[in-house]
C-alpha positions in Angstrom: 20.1 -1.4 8.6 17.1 -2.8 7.2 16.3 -3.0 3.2 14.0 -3.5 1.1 15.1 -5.5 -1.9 13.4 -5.1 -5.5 13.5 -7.4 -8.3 12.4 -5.6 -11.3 15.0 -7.4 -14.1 13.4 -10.4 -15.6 15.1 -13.3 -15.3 16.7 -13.4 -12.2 17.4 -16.2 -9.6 17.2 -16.1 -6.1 18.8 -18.4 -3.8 20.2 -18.8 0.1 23.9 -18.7 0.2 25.4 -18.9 3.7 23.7 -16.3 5.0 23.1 -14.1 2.4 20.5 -14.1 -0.7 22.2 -14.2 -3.5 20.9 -13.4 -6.8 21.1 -14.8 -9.9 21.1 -14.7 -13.8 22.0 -18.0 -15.3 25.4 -18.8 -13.7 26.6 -15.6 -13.0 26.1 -13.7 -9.2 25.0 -10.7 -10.0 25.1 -9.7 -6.2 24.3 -10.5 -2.6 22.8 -9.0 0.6 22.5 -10.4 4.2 19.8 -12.2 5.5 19.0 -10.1 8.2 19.0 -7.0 6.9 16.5 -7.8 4.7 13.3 -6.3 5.5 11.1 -7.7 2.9 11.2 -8.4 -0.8 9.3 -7.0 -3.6 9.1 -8.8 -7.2 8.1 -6.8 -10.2 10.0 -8.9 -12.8 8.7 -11.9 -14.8 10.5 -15.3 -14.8 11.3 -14.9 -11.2 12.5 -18.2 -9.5 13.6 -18.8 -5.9 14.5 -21.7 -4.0 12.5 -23.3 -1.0 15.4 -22.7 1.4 15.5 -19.0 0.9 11.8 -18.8 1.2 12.2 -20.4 4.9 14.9 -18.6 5.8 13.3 -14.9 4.9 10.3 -16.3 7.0 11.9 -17.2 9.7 13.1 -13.6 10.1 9.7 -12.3 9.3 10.4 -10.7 5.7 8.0 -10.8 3.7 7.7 -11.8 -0.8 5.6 -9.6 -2.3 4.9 -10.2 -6.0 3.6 -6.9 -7.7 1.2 -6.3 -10.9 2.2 -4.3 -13.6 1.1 -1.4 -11.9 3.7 -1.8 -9.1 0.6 -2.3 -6.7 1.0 -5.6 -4.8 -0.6 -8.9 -5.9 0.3 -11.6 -3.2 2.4 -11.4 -0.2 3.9 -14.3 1.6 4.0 -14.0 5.3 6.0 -16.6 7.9 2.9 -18.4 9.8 4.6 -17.5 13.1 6.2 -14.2 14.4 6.0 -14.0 18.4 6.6 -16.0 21.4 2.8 -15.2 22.7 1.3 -15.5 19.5 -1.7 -18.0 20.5 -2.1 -15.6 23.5 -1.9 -12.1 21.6 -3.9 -13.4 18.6 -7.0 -14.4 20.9 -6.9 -10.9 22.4 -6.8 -9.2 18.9 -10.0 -11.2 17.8 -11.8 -10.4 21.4 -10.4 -6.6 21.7 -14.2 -4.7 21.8 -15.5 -2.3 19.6 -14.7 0.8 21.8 -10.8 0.0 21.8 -10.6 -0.8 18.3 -12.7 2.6 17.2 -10.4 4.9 19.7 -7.3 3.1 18.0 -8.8 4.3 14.9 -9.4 7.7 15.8 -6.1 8.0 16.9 -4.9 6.3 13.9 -7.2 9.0 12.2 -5.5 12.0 13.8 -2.1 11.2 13.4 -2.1 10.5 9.4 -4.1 14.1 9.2 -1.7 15.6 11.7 1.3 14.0 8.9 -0.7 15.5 5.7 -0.8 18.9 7.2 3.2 18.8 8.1 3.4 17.3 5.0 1.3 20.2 3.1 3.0 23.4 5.2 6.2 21.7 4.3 5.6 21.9 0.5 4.6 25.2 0.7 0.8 25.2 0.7 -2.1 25.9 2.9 -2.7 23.4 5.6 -4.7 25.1 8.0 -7.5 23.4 6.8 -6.8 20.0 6.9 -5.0 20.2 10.4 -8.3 21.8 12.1 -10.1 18.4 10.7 -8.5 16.3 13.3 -10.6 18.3 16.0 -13.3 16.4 14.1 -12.3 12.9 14.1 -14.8 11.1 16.7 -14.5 7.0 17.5 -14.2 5.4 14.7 -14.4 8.4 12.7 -18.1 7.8 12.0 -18.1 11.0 10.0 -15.5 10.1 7.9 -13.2 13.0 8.7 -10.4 10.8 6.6 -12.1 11.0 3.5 -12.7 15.0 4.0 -8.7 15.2 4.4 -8.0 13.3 1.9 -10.5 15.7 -0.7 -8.3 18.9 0.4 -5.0 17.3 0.3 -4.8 15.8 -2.9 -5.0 18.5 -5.1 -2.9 20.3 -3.0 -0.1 18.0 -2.9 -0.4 16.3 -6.4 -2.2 19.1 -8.4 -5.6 20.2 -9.4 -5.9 17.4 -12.3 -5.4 14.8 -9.8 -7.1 12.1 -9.1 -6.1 8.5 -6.9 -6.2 5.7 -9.1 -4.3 2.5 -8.4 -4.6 1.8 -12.0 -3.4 4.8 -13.7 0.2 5.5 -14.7 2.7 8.3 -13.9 2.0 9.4 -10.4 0.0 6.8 -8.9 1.9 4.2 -10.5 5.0 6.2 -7.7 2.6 6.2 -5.1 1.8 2.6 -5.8 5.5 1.5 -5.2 5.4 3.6 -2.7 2.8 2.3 -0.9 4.1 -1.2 -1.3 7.3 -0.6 0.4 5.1 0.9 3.3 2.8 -2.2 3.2 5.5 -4.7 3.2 7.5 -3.2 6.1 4.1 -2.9 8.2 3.2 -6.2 7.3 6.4 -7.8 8.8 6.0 -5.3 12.0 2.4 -7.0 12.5 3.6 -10.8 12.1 6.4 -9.9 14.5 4.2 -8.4 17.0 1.9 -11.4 17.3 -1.2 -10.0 15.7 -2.8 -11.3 12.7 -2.6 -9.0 9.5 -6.4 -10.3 8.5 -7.9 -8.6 11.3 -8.0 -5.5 11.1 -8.8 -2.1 13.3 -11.2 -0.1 10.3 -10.7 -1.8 6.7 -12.4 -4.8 7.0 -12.8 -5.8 2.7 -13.4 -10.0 3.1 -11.0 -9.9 0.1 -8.1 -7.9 1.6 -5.8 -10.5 3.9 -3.7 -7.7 4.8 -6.4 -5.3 6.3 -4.1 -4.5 9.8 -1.7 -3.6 7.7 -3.5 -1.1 6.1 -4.4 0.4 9.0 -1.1 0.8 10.9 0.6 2.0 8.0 -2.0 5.0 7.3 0.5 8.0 9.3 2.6 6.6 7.2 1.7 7.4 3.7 2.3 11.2 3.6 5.8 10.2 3.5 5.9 8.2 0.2 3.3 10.9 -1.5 5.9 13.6 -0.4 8.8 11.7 -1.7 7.0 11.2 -4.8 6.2 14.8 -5.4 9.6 15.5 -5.2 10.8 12.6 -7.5 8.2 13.4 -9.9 9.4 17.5 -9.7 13.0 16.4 -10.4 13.0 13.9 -13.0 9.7 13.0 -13.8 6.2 10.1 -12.8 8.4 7.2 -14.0 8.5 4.1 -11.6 12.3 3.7 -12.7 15.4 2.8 -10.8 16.5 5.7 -9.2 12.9 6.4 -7.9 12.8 2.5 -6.8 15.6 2.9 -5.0 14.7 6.2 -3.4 11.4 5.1 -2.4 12.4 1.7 -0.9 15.2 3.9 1.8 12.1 5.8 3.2 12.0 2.6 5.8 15.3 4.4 7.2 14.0 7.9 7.7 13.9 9.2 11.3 10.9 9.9 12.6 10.2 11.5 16.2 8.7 9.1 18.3 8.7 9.0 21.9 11.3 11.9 23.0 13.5 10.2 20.6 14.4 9.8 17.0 13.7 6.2 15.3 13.6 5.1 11.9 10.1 4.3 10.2 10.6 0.5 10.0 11.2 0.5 13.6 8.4 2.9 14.6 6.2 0.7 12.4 7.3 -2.4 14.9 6.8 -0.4 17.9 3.0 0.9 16.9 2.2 -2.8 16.0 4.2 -3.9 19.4 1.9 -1.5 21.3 -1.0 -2.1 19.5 -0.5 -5.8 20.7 0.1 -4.8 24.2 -3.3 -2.5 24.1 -5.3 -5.8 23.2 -4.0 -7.7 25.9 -4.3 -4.9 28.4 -7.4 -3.8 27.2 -6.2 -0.2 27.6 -5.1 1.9 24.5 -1.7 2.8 24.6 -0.6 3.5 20.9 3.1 4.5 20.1 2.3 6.8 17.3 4.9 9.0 15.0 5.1 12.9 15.5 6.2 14.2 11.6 9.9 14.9 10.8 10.6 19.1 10.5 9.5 20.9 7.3 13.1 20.9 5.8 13.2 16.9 6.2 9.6 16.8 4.4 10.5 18.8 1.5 13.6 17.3 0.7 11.9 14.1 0.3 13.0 12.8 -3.1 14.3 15.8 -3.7 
């Protein structure tokens, strides 16, 4: 099963040890985890140190380090420079896919995080009519921006009236920021492993953002860690602590329905980036996109 590991306890050493990553503090273990089960790492904590060896090894099962701000929202991310057997080959067909397949990727990108906030809504309880007659609206590329216009119903709906998304603030969008980096991370190592190149990206395009593919495959996603969230915050409160860490980071596990089947999100997240890479090289869209889990499955997120 994959995991996401946090480091959030100052101090700590990581290191490669037969296998596993062990971690540290002065010369005591403090534990260990396997090396492939290790879908990425996320460091929070000051006077973090690693060795080289462990660095290499998490790349060369495509795991990514991401080193987080105070405000749990991620700072750096280091990526293995290779992650498929075609890469050369894939990575020439991402930069040459043309404008029409990458804007109908979009829209169908579009359409299925909309078609996740209204499940996500009606499973909390609240209207979501609106939101899920947008998607009728989404044209390529979503030119009209019928993203945004979700968004502006949804929020207040599924966060409350007062609020507003700030990667800066505290409390609640500190959660989602965690949140949000668990997502990124897990997407991040699904687009390295599928050939593609995270800089490149389908809609977000910011010169500064070297994860902008990411961003865009992971978008369905998100409903899922504001949902958890909601719930965390409902039970015990907005703060980023353990418990809510912990919670957060085993969303990668969830099942989704995708394809007739069920299949966890970390997995779906591989096969939307796998068939994203196929779609370049074939020049035909063909996007293996996530359906939302039942209502029951939503609301008891974090819960």
């Amino acid at each position: 099963m994959d995991q996401i590991v946090d480091i959030s306890t100052d101090g700590r050493h990581l290191s490669r040890d037969r296998g596993f990553m062990k971690v540290s503090e002065g010369a005591e273990e403090i534990g260990r985890i396997p090396l492939d089960q290790i879908a990425g790492v996320i460091v929070h904590a000051y006077g973090t140190t690693w060795s080289t060896s462990l660095l290499t090894e998490l790349a060369d099962r495509g795991a990514p380090v991401v080193l987080c701000g105070s405000n749990h929202a991620p700072r750096s991310v280091l990526l293995p420079l290779e992650g498929h057997h075609a890469q050369g080959a894939r990575l020439r067909a991402q930069w040459q896919a043309k404008a029409p397949l990458l804007k109908q990727a979009w829209k169908q990108i579009v359409i299925c995080k909309i078609t996740m906030q209204a499940a996500a809504l009606e499973a909390m309880g609240e209207t979501h009519a609106p939101v899920a007659m947008l998607k009728r609206k989404v044209t390529s590329g979503d030119n009209s921006n019928v993203e945004a216009q979700a968004a502006r119903y949804y929020w207040p709906r599924m966060m409350g009236e007062q609020f507003r998304r700030d990667r800066t603030a505290p409390d609640l969008n500190a959660l989602l920021n965690y949140g949000y980096t668990v997502l990124r991370a897990a997407t991040a190592r699904a687009v390295v492993a599928a050939g593609l190149h995270p800089t490149i990206g389908l809609h977000h395009s910011n010169r500064g953002n070297a994860f902008a593919l990411a961003d865009d495959l992971m978008e369905p996603f998100r409903p899922l860690v504001d949902c958890c969230v909601r719930g965390l915050s409902a039970r015990n409160g907005p703060e980023v602590d353990t418990q809510a860490k912990q919670t957060l980071a085993r969303l990668i596990a969830l099942d989704l329905p995708l394809g007739g089947g069920s299949t966890p999100v970390s997995v779906a997240l591989s096969k939307l980036a796998a068939s994203l890479g196929q779609s370049f090289e074939a020049g035909t869209l063909n996007l293996a996109l996530p359906m939302p889990p039942d209502a029951l499955t939503l609301a008891g997120l974090g819960a």
